[in-house]
N, C-alpha and C positions, 0 to 999 in steps of 0.2 A: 661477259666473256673474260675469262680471265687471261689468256694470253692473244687477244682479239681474233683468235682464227676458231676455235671448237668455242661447241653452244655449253653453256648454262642448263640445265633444266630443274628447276625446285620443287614439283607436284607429280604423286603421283598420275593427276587427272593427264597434266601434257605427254609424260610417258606413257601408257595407255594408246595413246594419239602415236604417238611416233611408232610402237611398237604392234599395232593396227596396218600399218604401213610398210611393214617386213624388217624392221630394226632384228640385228643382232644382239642381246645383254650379254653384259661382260662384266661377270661375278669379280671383284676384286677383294671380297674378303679370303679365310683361311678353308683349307679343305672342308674343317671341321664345319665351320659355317655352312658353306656352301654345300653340305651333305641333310644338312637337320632345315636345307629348305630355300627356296631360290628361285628367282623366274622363270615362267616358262622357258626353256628356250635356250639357257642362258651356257653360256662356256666359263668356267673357273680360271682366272690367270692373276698370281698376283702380280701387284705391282712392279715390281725389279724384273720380275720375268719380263714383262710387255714386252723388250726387246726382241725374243723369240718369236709375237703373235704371229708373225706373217708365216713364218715356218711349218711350225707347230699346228696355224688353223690357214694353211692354204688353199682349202677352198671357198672362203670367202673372201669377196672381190672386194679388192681396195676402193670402190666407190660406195661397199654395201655401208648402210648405217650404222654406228656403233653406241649403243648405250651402254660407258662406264658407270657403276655402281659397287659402294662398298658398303659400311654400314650403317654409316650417315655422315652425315654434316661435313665441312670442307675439310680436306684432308692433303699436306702438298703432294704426298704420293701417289695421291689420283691424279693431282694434274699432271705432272708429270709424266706418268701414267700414259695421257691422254697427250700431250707433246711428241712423249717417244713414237705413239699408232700413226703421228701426222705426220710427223718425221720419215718414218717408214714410208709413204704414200699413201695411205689413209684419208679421204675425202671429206668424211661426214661423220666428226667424232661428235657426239652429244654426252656430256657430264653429266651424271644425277645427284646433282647436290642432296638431295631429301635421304638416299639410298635404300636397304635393306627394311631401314628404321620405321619410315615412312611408308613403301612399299607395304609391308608388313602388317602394317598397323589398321588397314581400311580391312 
């Protein structure tokens, strides 16, 4: 964990798992990205934005699950990222370290 309160997650097999479960994904790359291909499901927000998520997606409940994803590897603007959605009241951020890259590649 990197700020000891939101999860870690490194595989795509554990997301899967979580997103099985009724998770949220939250595209953190750039439109263009996020247009040419994306998770099911997923809502596009960059990072600087997050501050807006509650506004912007208030229909989903601050306890629903969130899988942040950008497009790979650790990045400080996903944690952050994932700071500000907790900050907000955000219950259940989960990080995906592997991101797009990863996802992508099975």
């Amino acid at each position: 964990m990197a700020d000891g309160r939101f999860r870690e997650v490194r595989t795509a097999a554990a997301v899967s798992v979580i997103l099985d479960g009724g998770a949220t994904p939250v595209d953190m790359r750039d439109a263009t990205s996020f247009d040419a291909g994306h998770m099911a499901g997923a809502v596009n927000v960059a990072p600087l934005d997050m501050v807006m998520f509650p506004a912007v997606h208030s229909g989903i409940p601050m306890t629903a699950t969130l899988v942040l994803y950008g497009a790979g590897g650790a990045d400080a603007n996903e944690v952050v990222a994932a700071f500000i959605l907790e900050s907000s009241g955000y219950t259940n951020v989960v990080y995906y370290t592997g991101g797009w890259a990863d996802w992508s590649a099975d």
